[in-house]
PDB file of N, CA, C and O in Angstrom:
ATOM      1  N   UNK A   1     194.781  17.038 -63.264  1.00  0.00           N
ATOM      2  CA  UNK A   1     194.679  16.496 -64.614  1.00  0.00           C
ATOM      3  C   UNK A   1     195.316  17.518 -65.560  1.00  0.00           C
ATOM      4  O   UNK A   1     194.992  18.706 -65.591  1.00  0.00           O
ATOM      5  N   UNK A   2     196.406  16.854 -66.456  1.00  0.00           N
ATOM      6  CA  UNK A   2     196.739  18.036 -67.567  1.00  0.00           C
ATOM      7  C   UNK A   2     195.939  17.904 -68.693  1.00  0.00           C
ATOM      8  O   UNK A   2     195.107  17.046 -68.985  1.00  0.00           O
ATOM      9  N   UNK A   3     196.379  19.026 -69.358  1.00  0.00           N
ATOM     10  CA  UNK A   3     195.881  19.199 -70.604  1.00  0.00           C
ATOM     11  C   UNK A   3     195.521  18.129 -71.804  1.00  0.00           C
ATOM     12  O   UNK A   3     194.488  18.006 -72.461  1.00  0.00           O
ATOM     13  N   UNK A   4     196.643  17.472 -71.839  1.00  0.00           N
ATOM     14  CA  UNK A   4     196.600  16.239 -73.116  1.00  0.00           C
ATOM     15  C   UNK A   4     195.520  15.008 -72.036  1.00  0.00           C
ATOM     16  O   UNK A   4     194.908  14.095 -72.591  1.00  0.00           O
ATOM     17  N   UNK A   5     195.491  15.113 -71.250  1.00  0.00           N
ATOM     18  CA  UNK A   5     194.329  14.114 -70.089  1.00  0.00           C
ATOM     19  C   UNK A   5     192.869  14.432 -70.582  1.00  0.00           C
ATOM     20  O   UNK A   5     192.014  13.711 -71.096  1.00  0.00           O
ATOM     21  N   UNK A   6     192.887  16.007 -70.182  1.00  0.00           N
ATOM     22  CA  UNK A   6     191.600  16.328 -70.351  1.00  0.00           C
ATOM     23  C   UNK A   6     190.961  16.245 -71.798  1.00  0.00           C
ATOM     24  O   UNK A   6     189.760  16.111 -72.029  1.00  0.00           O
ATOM     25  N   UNK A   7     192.178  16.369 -72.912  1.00  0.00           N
ATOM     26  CA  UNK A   7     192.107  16.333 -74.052  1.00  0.00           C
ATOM     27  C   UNK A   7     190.674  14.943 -74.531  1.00  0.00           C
ATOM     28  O   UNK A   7     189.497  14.817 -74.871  1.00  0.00           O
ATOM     29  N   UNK A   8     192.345  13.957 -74.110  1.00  0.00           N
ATOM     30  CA  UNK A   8     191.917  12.527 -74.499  1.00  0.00           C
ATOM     31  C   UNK A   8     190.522  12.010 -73.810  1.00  0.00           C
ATOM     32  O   UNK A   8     189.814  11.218 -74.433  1.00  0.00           O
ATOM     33  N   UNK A   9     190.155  12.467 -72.540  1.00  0.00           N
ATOM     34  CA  UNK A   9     188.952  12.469 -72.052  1.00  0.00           C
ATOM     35  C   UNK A   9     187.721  12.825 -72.505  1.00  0.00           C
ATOM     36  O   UNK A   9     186.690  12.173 -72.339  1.00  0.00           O
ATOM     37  N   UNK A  10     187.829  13.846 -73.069  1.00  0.00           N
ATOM     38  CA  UNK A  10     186.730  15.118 -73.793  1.00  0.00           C
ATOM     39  C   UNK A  10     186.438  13.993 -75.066  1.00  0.00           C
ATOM     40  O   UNK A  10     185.399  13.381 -75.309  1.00  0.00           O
ATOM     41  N   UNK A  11     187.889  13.959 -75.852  1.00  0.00           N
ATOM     42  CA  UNK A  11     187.679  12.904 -76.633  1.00  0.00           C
ATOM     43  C   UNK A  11     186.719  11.794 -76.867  1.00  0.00           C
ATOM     44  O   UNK A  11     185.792  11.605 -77.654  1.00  0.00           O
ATOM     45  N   UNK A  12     187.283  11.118 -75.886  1.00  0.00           N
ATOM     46  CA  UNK A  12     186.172   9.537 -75.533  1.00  0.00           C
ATOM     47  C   UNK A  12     185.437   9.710 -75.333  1.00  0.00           C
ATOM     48  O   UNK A  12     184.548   9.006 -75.812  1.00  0.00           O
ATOM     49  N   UNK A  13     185.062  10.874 -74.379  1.00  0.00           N
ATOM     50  CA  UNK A  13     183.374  10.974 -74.334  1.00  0.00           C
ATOM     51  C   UNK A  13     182.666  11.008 -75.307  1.00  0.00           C
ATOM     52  O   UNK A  13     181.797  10.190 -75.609  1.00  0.00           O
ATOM     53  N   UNK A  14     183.027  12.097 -75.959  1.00  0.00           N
ATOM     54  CA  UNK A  14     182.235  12.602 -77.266  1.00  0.00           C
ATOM     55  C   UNK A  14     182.027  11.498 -78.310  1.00  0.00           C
ATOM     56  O   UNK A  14     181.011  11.481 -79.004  1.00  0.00           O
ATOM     57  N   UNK A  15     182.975  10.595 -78.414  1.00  0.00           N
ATOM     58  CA  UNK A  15     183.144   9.411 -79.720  1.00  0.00           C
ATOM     59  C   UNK A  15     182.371   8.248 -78.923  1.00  0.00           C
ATOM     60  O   UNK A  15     181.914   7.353 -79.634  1.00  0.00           O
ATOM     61  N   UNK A  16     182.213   8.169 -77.852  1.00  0.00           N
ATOM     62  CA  UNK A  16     181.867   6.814 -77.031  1.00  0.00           C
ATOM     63  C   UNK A  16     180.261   7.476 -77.206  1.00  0.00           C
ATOM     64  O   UNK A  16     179.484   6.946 -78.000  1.00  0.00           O
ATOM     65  N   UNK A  17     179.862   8.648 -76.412  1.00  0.00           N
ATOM     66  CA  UNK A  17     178.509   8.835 -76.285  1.00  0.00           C
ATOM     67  C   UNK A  17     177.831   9.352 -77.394  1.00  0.00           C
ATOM     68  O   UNK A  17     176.792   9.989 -77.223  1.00  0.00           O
ATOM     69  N   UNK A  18     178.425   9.101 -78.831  1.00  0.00           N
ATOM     70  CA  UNK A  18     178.011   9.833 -79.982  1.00  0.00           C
ATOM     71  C   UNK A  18     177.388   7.953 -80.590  1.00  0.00           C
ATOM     72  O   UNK A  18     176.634   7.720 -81.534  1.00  0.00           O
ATOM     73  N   UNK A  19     177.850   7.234 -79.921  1.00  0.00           N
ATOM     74  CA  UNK A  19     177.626   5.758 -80.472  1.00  0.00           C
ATOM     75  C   UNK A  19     176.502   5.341 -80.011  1.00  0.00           C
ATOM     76  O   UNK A  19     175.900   4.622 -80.808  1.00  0.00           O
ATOM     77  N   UNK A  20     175.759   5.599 -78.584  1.00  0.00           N
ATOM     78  CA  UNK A  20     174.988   5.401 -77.947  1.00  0.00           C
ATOM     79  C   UNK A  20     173.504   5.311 -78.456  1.00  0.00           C
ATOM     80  O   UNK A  20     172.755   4.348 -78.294  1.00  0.00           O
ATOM     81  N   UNK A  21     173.171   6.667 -79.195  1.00  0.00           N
ATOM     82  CA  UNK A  21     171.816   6.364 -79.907  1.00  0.00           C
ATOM     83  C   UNK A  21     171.524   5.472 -80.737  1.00  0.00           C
ATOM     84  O   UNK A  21     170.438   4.907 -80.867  1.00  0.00           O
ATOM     85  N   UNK A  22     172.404   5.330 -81.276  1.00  0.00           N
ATOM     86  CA  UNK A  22     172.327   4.273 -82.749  1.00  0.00           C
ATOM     87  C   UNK A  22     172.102   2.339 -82.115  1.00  0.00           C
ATOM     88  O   UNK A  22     171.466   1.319 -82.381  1.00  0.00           O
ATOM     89  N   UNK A  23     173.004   2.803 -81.284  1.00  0.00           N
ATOM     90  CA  UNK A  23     173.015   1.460 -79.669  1.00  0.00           C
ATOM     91  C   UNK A  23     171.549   1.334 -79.391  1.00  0.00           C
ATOM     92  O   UNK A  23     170.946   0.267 -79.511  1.00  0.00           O
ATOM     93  N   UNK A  24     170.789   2.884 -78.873  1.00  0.00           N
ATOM     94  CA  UNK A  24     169.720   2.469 -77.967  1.00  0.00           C
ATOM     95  C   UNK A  24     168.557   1.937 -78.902  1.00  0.00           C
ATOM     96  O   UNK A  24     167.891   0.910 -78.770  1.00  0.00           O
ATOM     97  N   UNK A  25     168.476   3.215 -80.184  1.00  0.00           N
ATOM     98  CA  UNK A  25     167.517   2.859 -80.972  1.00  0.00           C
ATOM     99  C   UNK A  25     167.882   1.316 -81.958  1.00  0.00           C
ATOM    100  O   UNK A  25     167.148   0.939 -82.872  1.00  0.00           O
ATOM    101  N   UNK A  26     168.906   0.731 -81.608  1.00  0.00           N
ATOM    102  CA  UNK A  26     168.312  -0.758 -82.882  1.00  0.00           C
ATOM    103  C   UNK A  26     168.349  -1.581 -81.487  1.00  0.00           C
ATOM    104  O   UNK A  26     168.446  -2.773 -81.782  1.00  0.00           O
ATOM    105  N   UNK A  27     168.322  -1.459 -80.482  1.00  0.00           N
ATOM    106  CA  UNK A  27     167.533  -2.094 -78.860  1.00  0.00           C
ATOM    107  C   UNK A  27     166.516  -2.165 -78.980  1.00  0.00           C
ATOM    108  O   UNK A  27     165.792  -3.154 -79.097  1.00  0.00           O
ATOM    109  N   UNK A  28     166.213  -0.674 -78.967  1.00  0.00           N
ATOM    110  CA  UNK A  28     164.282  -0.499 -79.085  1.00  0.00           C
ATOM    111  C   UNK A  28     163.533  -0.621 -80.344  1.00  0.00           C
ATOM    112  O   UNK A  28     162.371  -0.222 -80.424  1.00  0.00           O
ATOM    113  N   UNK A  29     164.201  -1.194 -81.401  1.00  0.00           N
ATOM    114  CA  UNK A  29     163.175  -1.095 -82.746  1.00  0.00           C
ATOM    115  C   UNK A  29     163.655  -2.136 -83.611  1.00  0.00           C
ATOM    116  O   UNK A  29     163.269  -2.286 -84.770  1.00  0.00           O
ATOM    117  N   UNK A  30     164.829  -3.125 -82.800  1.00  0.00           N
ATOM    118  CA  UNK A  30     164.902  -4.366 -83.602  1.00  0.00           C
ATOM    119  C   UNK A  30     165.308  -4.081 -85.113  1.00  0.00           C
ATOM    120  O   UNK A  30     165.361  -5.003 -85.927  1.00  0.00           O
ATOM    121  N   UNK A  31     165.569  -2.873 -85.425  1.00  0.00           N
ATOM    122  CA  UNK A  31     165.465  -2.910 -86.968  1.00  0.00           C
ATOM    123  C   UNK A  31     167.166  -2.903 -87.140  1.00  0.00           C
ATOM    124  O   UNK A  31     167.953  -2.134 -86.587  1.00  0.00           O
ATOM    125  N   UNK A  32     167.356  -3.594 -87.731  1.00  0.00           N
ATOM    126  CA  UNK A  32     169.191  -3.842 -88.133  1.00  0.00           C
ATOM    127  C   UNK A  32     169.392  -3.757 -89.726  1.00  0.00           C
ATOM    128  O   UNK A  32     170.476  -4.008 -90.254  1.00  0.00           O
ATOM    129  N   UNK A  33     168.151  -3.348 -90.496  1.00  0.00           N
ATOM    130  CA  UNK A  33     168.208  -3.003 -92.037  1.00  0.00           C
ATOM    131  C   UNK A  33     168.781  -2.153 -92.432  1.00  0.00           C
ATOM    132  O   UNK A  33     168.861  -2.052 -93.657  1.00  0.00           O
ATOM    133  N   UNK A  34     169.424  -1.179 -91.595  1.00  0.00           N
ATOM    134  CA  UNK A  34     170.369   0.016 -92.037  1.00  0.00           C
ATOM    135  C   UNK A  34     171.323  -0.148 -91.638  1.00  0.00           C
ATOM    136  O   UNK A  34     172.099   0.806 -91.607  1.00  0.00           O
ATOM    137  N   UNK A  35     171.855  -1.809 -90.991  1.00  0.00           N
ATOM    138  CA  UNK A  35     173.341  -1.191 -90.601  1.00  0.00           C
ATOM    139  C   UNK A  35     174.126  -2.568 -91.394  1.00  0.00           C
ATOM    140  O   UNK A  35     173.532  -3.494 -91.945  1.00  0.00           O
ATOM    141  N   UNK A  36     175.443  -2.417 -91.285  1.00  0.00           N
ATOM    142  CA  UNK A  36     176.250  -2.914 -91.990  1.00  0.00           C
ATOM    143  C   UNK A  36     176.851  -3.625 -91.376  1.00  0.00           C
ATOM    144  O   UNK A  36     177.664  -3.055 -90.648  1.00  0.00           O
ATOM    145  N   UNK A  37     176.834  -5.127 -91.294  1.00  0.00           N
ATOM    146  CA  UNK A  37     177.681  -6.228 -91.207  1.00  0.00           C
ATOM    147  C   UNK A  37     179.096  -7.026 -91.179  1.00  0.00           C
ATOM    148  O   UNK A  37     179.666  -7.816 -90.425  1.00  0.00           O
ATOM    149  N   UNK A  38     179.395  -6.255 -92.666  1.00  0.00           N
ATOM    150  CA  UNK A  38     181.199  -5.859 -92.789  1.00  0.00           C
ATOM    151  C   UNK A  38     181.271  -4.507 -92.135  1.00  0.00           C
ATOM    152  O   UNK A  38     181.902  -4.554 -91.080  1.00  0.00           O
ATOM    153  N   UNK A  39     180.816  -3.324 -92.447  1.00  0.00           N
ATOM    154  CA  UNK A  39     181.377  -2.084 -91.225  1.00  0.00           C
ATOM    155  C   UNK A  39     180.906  -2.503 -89.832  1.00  0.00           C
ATOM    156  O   UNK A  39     181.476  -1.757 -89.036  1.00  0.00           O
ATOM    157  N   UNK A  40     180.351  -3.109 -89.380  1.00  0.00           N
ATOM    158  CA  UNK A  40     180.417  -3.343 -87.765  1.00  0.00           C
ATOM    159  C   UNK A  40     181.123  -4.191 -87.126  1.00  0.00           C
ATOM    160  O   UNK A  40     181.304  -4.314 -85.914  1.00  0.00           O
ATOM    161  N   UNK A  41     181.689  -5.031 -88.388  1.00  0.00           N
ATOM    162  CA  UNK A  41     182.599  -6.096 -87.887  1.00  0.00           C
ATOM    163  C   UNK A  41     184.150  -5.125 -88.196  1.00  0.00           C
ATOM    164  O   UNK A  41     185.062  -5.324 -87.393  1.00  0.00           O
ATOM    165  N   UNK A  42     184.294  -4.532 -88.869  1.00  0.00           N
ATOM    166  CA  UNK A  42     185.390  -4.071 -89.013  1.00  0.00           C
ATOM    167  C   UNK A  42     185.497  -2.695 -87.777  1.00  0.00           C
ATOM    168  O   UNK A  42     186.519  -2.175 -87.329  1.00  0.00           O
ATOM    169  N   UNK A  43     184.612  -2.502 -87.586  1.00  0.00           N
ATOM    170  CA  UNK A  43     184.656  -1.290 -86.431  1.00  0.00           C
ATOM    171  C   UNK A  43     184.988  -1.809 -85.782  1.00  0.00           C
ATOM    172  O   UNK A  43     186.199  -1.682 -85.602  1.00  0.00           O
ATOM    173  N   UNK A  44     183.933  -3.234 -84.511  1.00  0.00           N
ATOM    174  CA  UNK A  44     184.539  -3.880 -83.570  1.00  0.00           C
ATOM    175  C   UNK A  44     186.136  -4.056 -83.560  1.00  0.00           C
ATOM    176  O   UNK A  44     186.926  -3.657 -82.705  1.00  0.00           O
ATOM    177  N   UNK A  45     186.390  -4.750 -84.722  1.00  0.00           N
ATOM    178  CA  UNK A  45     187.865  -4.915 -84.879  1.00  0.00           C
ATOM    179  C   UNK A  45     188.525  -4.095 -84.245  1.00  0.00           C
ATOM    180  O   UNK A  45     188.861  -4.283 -83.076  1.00  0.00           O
ATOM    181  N   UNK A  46     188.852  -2.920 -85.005  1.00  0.00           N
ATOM    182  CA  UNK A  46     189.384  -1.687 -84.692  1.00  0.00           C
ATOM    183  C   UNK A  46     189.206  -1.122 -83.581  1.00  0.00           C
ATOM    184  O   UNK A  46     190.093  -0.357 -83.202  1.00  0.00           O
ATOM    185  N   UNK A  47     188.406  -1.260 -83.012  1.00  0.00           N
ATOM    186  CA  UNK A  47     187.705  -0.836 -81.704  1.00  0.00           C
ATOM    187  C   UNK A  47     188.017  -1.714 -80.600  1.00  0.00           C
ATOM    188  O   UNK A  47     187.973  -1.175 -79.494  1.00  0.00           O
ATOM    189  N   UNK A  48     188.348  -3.043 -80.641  1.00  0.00           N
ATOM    190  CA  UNK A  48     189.241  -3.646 -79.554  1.00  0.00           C
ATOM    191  C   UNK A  48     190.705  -3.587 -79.883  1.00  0.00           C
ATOM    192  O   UNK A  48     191.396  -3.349 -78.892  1.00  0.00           O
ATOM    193  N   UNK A  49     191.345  -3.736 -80.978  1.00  0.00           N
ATOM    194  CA  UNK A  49     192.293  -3.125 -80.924  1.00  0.00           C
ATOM    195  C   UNK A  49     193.227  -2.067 -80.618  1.00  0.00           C
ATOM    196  O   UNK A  49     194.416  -2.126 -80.307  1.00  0.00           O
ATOM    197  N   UNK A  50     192.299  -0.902 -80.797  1.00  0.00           N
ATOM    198  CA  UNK A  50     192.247   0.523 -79.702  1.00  0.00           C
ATOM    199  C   UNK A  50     192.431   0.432 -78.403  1.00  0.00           C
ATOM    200  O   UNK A  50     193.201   1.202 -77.828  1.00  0.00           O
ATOM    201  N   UNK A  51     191.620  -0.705 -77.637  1.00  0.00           N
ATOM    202  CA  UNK A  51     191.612  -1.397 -76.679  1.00  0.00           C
ATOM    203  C   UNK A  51     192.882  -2.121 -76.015  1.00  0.00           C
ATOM    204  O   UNK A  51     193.332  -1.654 -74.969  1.00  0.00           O
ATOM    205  N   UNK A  52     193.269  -2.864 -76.401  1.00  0.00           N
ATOM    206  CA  UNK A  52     194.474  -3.412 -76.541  1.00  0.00           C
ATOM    207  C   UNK A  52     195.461  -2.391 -76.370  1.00  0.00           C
ATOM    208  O   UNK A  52     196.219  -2.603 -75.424  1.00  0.00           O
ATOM    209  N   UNK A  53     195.712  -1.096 -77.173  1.00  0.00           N
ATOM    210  CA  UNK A  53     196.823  -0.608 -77.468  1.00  0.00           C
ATOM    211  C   UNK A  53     196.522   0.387 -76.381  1.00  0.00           C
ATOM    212  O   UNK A  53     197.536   0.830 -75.841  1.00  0.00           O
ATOM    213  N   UNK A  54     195.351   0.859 -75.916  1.00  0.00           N
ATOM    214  CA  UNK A  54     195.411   1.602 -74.602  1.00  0.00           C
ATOM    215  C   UNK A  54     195.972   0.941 -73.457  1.00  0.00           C
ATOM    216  O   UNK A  54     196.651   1.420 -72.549  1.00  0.00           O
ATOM    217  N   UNK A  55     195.514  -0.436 -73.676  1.00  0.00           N
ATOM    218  CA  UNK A  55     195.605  -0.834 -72.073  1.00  0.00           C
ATOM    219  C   UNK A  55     197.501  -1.390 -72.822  1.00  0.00           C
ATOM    220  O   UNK A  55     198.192  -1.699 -71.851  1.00  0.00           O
ATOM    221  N   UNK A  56     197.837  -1.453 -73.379  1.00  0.00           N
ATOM    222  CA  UNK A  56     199.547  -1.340 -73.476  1.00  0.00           C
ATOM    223  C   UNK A  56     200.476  -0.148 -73.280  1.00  0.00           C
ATOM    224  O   UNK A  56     201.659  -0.117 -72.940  1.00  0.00           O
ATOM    225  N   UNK A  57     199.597   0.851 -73.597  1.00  0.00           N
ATOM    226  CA  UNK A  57     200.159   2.378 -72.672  1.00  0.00           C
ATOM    227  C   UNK A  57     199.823   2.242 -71.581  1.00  0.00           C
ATOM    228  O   UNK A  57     200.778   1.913 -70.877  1.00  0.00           O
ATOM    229  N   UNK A  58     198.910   2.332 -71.050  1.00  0.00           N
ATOM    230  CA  UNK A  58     198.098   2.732 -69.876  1.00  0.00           C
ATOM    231  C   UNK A  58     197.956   3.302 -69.662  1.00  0.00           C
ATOM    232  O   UNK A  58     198.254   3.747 -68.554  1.00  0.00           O
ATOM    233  N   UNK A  59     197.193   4.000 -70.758  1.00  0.00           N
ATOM    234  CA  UNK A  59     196.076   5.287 -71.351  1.00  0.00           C
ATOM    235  C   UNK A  59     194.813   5.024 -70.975  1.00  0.00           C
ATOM    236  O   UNK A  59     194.249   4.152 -71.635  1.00  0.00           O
ATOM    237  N   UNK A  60     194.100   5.617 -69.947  1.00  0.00           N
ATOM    238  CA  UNK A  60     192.663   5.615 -69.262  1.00  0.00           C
ATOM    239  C   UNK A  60     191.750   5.808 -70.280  1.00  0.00           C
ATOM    240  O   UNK A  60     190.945   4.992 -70.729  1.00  0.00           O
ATOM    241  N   UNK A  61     191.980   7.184 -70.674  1.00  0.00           N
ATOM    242  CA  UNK A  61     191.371   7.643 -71.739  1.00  0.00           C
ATOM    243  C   UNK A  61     190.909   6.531 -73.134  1.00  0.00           C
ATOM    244  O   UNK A  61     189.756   6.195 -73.405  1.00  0.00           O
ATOM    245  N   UNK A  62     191.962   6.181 -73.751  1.00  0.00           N
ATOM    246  CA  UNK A  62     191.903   5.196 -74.803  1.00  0.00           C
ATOM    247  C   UNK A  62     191.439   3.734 -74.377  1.00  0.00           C
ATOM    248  O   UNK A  62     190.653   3.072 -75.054  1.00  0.00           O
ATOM    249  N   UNK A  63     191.901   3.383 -73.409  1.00  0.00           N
ATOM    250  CA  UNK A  63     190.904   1.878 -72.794  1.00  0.00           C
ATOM    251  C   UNK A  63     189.385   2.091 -72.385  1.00  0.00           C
ATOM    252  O   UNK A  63     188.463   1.378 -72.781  1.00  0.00           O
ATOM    253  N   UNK A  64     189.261   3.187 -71.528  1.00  0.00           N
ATOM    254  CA  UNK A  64     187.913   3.107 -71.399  1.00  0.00           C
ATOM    255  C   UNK A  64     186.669   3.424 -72.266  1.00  0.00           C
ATOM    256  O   UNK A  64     185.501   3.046 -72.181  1.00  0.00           O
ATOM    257  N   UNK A  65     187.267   4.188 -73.068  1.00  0.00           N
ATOM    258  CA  UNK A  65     186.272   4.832 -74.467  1.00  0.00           C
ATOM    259  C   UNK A  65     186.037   3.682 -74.851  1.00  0.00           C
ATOM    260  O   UNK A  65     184.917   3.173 -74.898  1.00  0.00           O
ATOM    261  N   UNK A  66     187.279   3.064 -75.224  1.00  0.00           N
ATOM    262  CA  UNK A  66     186.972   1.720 -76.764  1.00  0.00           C
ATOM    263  C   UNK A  66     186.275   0.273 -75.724  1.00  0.00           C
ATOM    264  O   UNK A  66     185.585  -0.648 -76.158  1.00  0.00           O
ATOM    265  N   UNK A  67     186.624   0.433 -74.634  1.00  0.00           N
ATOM    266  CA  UNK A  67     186.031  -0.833 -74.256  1.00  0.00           C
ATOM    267  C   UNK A  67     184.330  -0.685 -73.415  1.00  0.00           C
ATOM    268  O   UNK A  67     183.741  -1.625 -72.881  1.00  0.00           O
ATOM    269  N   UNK A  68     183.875   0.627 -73.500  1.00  0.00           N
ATOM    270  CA  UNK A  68     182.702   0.857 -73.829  1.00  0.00           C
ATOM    271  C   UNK A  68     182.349   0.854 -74.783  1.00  0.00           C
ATOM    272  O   UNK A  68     181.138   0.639 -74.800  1.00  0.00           O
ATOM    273  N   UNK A  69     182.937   1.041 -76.087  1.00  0.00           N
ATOM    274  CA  UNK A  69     182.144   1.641 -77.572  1.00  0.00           C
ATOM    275  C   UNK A  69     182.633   0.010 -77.690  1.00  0.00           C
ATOM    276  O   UNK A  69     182.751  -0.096 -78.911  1.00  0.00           O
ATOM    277  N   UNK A  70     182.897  -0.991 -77.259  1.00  0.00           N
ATOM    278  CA  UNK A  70     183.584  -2.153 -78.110  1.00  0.00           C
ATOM    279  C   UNK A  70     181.988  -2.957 -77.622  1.00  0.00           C
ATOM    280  O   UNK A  70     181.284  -3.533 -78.452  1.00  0.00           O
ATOM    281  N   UNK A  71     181.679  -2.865 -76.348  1.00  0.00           N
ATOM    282  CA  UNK A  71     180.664  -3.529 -75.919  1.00  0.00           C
ATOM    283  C   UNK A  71     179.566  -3.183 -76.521  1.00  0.00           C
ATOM    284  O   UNK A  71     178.920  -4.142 -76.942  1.00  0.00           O
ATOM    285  N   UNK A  72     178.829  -1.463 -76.842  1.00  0.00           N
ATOM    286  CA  UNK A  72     178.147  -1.213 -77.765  1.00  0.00           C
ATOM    287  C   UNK A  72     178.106  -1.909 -79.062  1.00  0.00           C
ATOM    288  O   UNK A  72     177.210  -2.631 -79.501  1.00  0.00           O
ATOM    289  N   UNK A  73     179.266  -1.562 -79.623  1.00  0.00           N
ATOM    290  CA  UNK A  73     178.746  -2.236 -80.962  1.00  0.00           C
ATOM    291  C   UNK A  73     179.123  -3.718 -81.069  1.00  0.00           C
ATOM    292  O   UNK A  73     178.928  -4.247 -82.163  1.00  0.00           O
ATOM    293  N   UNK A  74     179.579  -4.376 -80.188  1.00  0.00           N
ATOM    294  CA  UNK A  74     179.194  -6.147 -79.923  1.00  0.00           C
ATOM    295  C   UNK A  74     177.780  -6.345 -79.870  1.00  0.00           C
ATOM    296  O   UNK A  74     177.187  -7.226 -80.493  1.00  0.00           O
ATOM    297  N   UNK A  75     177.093  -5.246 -78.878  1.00  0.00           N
ATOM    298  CA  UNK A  75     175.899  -5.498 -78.874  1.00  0.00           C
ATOM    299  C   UNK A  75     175.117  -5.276 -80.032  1.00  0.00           C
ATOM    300  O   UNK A  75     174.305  -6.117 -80.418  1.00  0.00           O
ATOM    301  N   UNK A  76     175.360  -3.886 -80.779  1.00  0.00           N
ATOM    302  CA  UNK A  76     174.546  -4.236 -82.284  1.00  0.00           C
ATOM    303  C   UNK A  76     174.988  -5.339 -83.209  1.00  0.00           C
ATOM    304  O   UNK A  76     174.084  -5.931 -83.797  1.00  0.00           O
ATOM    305  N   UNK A  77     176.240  -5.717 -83.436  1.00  0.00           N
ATOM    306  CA  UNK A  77     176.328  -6.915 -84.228  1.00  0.00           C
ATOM    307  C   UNK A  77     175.752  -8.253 -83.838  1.00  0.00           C
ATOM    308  O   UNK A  77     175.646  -9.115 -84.710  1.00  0.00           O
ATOM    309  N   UNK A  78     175.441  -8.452 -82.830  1.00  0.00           N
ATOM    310  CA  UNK A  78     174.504  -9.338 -81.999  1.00  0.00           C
ATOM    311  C   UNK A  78     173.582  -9.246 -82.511  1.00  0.00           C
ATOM    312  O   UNK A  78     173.309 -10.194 -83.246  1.00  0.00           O
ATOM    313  N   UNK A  79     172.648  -8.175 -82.445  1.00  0.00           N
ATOM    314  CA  UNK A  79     171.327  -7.806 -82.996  1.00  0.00           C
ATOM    315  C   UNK A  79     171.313  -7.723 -84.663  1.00  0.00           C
ATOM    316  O   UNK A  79     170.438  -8.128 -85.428  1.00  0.00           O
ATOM    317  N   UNK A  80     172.140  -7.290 -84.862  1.00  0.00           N
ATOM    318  CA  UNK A  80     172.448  -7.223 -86.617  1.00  0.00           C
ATOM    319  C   UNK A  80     172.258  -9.006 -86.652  1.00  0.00           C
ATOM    320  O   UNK A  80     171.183  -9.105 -87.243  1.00  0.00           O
ATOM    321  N   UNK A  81     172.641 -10.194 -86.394  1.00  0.00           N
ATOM    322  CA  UNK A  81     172.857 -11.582 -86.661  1.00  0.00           C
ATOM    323  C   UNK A  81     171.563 -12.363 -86.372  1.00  0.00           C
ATOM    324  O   UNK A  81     170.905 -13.271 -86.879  1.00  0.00           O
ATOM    325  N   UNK A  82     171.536 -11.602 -85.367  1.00  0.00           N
ATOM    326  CA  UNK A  82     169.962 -12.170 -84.579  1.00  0.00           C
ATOM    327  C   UNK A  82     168.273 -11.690 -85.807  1.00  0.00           C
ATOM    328  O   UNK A  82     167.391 -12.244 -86.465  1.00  0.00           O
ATOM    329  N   UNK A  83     168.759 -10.347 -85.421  1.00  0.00           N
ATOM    330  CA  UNK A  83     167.312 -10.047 -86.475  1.00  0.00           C
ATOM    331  C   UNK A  83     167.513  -9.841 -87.635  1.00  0.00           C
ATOM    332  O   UNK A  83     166.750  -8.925 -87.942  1.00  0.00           O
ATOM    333  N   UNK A  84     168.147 -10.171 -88.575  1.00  0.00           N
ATOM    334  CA  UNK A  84     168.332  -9.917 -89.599  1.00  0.00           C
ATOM    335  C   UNK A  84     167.404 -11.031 -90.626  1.00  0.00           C
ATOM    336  O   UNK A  84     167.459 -10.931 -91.852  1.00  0.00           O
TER     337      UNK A  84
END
């Protein structure tokens, strides 16, 4: 693995598993009163689009981050619609 690999790796982790709490805790506490509707829809956006443009390089790094963090926050906007 080179350098700009390990880079983009280190990367995704950190941005993908920095999303996770915010994921687990409105799972476990139903509460969707602090989050935002237009910013989660506009994240998703952006966030499969990321998607898209990795898997058009065929950049590991950039597809797999965003199409974990894309499923995360599908799943809070779910919950944002549902319990709100």
């Amino acid at each position: 693995m080179d350098i700009q690999d390990l880079i983009g790796y280190t990367a995704a982790t950190l941005t993908t598993v920095s999303f996770v709490p915010q994921a687990l805790k409105t799972f476990r506490t139903r509460d969707v009163s602090g989050i935002s509707l237009v910013m989660y829809s506009l994240f998703a956006t952006g966030v499969a689009l990321w998607l898209v443009y990795g898997v058009m390089l065929g950049e590991a790094p950039i597809y797999v981050a965003n199409a974990i963090t894309l499923a995360l926050a599908l799943a809070v906007l779910v919950m944002k619609l549902r319990y709100r």
